[in-house]
N, CA, C and O of each residue as an XYZ file, in Angstrom:
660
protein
N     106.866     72.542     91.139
C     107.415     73.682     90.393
C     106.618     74.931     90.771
O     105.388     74.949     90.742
N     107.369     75.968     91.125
C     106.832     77.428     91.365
C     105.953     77.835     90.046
O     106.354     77.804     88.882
N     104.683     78.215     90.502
C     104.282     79.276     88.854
C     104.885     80.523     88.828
O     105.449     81.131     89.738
N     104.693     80.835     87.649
C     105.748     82.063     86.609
C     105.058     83.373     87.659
O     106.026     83.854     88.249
N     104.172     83.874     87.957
C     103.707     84.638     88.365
C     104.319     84.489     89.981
O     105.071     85.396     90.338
N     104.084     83.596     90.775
C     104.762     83.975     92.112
C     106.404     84.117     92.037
O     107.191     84.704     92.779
N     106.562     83.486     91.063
C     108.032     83.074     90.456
C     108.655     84.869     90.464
O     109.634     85.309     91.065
N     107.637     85.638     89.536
C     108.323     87.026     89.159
C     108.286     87.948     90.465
O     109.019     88.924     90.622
N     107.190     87.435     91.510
C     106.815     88.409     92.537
C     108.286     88.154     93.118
O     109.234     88.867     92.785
N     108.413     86.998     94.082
C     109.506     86.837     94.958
C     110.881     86.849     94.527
O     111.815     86.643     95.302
N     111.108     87.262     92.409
C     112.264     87.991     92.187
C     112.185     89.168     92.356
O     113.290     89.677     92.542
N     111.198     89.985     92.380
C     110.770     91.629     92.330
C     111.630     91.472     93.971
O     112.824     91.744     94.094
N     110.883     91.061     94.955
C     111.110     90.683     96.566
C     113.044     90.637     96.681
O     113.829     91.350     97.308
N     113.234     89.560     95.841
C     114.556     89.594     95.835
C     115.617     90.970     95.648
O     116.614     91.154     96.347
N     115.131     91.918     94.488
C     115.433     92.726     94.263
C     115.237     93.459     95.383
O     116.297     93.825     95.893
N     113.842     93.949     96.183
C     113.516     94.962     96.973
C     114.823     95.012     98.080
O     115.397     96.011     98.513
N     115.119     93.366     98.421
C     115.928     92.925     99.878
C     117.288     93.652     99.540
O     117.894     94.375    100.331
N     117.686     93.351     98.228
C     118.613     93.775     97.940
C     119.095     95.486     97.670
O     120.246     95.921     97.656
N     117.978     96.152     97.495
C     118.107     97.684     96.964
C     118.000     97.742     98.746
O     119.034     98.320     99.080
N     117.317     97.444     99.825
C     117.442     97.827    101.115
C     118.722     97.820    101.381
O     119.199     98.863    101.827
N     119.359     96.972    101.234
C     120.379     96.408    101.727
C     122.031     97.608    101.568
O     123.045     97.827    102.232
N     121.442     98.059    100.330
C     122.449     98.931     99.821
C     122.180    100.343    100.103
O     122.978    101.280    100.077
N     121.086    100.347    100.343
C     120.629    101.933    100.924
C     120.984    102.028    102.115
O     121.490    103.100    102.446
N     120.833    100.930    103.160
C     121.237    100.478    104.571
C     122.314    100.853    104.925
O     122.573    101.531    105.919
N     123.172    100.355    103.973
C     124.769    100.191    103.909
C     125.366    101.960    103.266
O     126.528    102.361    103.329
N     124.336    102.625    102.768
C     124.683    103.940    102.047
C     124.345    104.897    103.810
O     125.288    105.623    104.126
N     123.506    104.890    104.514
C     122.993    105.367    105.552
C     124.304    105.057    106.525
O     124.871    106.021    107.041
N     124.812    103.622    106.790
C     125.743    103.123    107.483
C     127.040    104.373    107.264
O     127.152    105.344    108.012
N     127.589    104.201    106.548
C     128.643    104.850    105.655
C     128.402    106.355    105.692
O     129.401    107.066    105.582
N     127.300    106.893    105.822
C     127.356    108.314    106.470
C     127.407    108.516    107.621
O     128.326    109.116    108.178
N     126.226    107.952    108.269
C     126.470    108.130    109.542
C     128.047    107.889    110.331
O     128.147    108.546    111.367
N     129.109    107.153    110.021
C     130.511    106.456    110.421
C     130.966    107.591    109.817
O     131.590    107.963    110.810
N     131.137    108.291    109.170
C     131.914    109.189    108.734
C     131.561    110.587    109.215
O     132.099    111.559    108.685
N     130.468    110.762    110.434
C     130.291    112.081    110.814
C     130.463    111.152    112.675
O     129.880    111.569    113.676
N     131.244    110.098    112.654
C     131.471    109.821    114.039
C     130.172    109.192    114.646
O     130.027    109.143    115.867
N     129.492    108.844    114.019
C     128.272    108.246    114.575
C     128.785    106.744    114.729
O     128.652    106.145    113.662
N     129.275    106.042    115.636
C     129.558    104.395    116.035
C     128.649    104.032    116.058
O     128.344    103.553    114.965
N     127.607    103.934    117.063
C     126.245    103.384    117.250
C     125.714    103.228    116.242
O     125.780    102.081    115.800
N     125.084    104.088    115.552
C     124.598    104.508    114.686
C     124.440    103.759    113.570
O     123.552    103.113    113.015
N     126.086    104.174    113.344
C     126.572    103.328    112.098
C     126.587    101.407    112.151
O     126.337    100.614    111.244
N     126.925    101.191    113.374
C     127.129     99.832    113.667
C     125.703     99.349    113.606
O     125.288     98.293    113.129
N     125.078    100.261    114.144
C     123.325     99.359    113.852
C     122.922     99.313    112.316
O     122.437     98.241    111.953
N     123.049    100.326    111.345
C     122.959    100.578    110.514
C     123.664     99.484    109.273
O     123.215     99.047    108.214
N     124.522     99.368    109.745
C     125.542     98.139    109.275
C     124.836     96.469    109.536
O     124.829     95.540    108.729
N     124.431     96.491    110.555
C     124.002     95.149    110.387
C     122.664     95.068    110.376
O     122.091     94.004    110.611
N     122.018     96.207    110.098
C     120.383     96.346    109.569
C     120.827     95.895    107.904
O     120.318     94.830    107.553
N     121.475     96.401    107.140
C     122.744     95.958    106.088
C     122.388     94.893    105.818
O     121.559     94.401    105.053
N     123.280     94.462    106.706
C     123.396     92.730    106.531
C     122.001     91.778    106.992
O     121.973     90.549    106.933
N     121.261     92.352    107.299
C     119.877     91.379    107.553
C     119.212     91.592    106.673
O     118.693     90.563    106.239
N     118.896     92.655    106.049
C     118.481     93.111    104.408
C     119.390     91.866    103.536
O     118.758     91.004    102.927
N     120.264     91.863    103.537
C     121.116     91.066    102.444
C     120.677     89.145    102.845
O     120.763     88.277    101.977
N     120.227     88.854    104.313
C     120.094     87.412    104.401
C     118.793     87.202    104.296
O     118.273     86.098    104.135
N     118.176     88.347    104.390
C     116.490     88.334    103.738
C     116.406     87.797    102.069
O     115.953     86.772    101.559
N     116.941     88.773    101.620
C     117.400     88.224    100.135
C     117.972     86.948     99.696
O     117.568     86.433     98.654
N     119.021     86.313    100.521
C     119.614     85.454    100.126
C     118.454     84.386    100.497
O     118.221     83.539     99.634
N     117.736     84.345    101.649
C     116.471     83.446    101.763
C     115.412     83.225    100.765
O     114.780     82.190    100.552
N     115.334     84.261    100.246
C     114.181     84.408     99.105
C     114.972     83.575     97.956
O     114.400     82.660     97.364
N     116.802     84.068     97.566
C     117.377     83.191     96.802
C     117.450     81.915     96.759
O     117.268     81.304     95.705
N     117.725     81.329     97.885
C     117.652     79.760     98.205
C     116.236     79.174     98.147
O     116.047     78.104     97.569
N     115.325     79.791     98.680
C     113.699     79.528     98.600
C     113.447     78.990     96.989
O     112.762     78.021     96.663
N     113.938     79.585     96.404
C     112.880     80.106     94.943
C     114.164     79.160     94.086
O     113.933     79.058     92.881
N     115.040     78.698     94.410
C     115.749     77.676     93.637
C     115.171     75.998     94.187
O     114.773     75.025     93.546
N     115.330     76.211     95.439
C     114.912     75.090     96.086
C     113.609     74.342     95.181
O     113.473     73.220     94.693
N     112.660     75.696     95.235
C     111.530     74.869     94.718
C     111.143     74.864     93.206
O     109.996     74.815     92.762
N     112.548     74.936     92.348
C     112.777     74.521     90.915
C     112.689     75.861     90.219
O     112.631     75.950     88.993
N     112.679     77.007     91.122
C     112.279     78.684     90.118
C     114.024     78.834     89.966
O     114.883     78.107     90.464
N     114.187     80.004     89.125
C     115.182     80.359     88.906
C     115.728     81.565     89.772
O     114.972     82.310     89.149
N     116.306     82.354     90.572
C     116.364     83.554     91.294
C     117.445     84.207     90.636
O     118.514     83.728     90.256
N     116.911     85.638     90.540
C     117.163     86.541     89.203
C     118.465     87.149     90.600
O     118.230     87.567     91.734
N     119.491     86.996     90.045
C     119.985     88.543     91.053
C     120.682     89.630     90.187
O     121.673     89.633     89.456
N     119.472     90.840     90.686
C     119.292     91.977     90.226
C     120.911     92.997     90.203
O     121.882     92.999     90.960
N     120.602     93.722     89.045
C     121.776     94.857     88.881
C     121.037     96.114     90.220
O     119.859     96.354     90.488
N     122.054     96.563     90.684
C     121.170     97.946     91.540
C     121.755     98.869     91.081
O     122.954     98.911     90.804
N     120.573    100.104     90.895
C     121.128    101.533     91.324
C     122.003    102.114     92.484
O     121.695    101.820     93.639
N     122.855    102.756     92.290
C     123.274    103.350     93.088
C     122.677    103.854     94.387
O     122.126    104.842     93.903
N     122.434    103.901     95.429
C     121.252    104.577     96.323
C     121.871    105.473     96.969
O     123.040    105.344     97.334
N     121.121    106.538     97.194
C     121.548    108.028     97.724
C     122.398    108.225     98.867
O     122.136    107.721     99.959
N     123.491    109.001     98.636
C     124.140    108.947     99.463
C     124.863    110.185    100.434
O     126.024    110.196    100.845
N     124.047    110.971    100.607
C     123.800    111.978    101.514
C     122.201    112.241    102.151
O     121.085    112.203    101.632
N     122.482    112.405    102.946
C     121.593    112.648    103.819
C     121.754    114.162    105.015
O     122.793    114.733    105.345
N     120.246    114.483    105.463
C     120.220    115.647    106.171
C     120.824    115.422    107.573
O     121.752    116.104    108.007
N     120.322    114.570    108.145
C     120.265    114.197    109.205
C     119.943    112.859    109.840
O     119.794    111.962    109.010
N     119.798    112.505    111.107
C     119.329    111.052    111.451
C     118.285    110.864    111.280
O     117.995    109.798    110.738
N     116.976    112.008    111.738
C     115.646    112.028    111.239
C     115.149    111.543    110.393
O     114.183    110.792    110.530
N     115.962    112.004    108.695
C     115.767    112.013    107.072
C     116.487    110.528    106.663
O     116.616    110.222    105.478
N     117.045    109.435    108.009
C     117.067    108.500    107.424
C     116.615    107.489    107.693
O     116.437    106.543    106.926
N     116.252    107.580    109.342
C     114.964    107.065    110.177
C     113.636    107.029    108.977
O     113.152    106.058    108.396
N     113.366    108.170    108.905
C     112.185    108.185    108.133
C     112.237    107.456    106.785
O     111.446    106.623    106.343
N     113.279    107.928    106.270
C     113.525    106.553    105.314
C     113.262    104.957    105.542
O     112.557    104.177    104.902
N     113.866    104.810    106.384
C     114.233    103.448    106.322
C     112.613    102.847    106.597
O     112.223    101.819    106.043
N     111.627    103.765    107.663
C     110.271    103.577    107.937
C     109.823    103.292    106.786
O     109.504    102.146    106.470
N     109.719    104.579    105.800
C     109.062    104.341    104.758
C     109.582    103.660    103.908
O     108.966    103.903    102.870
N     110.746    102.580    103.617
C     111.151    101.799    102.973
C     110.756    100.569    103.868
O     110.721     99.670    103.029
N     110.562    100.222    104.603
C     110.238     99.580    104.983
C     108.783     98.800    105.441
O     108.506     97.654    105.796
N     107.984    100.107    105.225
C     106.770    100.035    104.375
C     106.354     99.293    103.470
O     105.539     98.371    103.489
N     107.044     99.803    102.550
C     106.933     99.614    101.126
C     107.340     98.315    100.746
O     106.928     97.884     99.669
N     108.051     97.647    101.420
C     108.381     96.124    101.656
C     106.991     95.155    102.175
O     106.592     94.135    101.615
N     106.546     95.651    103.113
C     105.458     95.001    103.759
C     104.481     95.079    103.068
O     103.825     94.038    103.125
N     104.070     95.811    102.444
C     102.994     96.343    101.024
C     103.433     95.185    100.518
O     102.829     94.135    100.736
N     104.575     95.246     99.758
C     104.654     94.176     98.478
C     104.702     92.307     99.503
O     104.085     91.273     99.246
N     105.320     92.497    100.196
C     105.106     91.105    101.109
C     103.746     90.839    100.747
O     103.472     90.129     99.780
N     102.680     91.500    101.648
C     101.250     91.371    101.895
C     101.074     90.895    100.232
O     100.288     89.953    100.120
N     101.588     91.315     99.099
C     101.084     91.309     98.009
C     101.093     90.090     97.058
O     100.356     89.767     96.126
N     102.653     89.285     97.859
C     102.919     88.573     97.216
C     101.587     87.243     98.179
O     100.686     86.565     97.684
N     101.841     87.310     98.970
C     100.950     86.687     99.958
C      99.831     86.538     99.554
O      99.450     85.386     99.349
N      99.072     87.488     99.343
C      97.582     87.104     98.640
C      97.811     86.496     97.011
O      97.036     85.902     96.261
N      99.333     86.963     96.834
C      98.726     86.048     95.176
C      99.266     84.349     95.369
O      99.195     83.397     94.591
N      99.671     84.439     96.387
C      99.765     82.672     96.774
C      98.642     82.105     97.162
O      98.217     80.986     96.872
N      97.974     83.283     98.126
C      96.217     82.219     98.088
C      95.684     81.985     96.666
O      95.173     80.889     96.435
N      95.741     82.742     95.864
C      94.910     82.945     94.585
C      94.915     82.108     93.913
O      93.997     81.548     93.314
N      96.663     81.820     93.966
C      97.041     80.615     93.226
C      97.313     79.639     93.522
O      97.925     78.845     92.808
N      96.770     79.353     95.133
C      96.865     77.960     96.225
C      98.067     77.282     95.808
O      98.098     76.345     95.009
N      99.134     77.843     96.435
C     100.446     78.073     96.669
C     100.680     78.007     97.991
O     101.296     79.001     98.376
N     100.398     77.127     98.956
C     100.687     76.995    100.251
C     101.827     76.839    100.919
O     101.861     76.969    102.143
N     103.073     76.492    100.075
C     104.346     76.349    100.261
C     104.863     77.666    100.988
O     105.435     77.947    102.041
N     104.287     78.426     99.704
C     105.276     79.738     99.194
C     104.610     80.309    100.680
O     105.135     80.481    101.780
N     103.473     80.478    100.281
C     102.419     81.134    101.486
C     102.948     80.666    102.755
O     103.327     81.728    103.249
N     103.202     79.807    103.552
C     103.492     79.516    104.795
C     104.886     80.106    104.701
O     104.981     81.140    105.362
N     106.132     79.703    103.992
C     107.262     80.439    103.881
C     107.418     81.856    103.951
O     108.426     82.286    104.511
N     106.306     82.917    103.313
C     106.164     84.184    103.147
C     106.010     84.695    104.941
O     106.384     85.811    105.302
N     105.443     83.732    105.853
C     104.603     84.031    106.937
C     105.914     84.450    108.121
O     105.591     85.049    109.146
N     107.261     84.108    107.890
C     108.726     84.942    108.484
C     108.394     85.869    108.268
O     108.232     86.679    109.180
N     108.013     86.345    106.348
C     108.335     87.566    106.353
C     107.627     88.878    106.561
O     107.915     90.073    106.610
N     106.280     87.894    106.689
C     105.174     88.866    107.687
C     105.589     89.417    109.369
O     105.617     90.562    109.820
N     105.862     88.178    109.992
C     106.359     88.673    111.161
C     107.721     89.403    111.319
O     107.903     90.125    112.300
N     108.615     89.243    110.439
C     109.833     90.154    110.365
C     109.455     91.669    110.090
O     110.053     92.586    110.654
N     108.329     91.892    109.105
C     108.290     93.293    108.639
C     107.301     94.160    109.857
O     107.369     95.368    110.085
N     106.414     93.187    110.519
C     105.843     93.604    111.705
C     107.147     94.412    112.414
O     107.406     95.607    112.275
N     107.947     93.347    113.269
C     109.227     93.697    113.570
C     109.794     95.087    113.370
O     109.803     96.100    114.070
N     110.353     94.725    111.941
C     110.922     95.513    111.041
C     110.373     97.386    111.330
O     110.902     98.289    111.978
N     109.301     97.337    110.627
C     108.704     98.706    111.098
C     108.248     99.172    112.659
O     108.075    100.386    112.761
N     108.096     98.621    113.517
C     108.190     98.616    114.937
C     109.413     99.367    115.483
O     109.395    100.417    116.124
N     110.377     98.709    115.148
C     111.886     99.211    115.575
C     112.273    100.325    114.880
O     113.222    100.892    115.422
N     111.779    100.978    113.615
C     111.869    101.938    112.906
C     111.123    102.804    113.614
O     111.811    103.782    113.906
N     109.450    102.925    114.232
C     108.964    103.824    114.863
C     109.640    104.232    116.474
O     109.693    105.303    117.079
N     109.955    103.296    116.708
C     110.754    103.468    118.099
C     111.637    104.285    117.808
O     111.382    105.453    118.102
N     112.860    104.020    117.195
C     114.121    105.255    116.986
C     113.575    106.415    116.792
O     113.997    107.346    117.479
N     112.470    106.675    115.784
C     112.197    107.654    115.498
C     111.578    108.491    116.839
O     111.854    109.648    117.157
N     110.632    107.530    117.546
C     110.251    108.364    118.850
C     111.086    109.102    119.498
O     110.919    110.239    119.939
N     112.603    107.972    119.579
C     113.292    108.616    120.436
C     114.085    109.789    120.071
O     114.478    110.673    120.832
N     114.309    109.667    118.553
C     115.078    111.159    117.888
C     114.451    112.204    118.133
O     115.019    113.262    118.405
N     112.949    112.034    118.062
C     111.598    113.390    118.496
C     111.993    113.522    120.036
O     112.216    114.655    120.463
N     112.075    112.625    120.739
C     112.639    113.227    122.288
C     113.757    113.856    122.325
O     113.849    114.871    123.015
N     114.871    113.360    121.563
C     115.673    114.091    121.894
C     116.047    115.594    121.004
O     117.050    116.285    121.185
N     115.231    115.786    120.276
C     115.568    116.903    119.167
C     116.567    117.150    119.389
O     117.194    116.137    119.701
N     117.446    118.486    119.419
C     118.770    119.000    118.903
C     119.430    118.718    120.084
O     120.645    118.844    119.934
N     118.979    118.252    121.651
C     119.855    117.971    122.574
C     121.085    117.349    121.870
O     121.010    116.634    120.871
N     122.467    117.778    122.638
C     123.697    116.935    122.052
C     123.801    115.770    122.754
O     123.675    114.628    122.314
N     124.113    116.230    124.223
C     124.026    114.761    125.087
C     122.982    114.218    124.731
O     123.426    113.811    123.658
N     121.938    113.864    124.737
C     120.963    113.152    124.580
C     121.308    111.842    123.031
O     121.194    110.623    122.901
N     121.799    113.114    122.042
C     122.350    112.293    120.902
C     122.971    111.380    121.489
O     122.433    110.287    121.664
N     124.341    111.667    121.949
C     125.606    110.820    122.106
C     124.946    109.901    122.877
O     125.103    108.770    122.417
N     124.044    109.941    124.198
C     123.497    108.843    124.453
C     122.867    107.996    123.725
O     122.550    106.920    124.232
N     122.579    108.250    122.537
C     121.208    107.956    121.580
C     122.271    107.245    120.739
O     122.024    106.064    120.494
N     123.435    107.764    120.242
C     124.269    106.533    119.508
C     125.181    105.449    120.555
O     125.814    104.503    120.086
N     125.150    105.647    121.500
C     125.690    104.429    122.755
C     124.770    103.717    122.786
O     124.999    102.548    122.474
N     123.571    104.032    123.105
C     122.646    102.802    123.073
C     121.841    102.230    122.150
O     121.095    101.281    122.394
N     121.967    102.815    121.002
C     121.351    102.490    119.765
C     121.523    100.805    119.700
O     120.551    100.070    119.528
N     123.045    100.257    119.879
C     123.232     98.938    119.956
C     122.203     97.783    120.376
O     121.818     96.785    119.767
N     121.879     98.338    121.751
C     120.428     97.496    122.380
C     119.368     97.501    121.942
O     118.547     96.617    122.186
N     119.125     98.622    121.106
C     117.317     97.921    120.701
C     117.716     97.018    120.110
O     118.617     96.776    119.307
N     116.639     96.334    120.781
C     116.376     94.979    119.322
C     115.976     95.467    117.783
O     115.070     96.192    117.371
N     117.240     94.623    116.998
C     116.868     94.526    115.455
C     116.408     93.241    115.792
O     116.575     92.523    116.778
N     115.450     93.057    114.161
C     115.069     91.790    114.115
C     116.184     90.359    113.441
O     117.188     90.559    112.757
N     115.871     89.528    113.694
C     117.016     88.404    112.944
C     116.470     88.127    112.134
O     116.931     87.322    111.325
């Protein structure tokens, strides 16, 4: 049986996967509506890997007799400035994920929880990942500042970077 305390972390976790997921999908949905394909299509299934992150944590945390809470969400913002202002988002949301990962992680040593702890260790290397591919786009939006071609190249190939699975 999971204790109550890792129990509440990896529903908090559950929640986080899930508020990404919808912000993802809020970013997706702008970008597609100012003609961004690339863009949007990466954005879309950054989406959906947010959402099977979650559903892992869901199946995890039943499996091993916890209950998995699934959370009501806020609405998440749904305009934006530019590609920059959502790059940077998604960085710093994605941050903020790896923070609480790392967090839940040390309270599984604490509470010699080795299950949870080796299971958590995807989601160490995913958020490695995760923020990696976030600094990259962003490099490349700083190269290309207001160039247009450069954009339109920049949403054609957006497809090929590697997201993580």
């Amino acid at each position: 049986m999971i204790k109550q305390s890792i129990l509440d972390a990896l529903n908090n976790q559950v929640e986080a996967e899930a508020t990404a997921s919808q912000l993802y999908l809020a970013m997706a949905s702008w970008a597609d509506a100012r003609g961004l394909e690339g863009i949007s299509e990466f954005l879309f299934a950054h989406s959906d890997e947010e959402r099977m992150h979650m559903l892992k944590l869901v199946r995890f945390i039943n499996e091993r007799g916890g209950k998995a809470i699934i959370p009501a969400l806020q609405m998440p913002r749904q305009d934006f400035q530019n590609l920059h202002e959502i790059f940077e988002m998604l960085l710093e949301h994605e941050i903020k994920v790896s923070e609480m990962i790392n967090e839940i992680v040390d309270l599984t040593l604490a509470e010699k929880d080795y299950t949870t702890h080796n299971f958590l260790q995807w989601y160490v290397s995913e958020q490695i990942e995760e923020e990696r591919l976030a600094r990259i786009i962003l490099d490349k939006l700083k190269l290309i500042g207001d160039d247009k071609g450069g954009m339109y190249l920049f949403d054609r190939d957006i497809s090929s970077f590697h997201s993580p699975k």
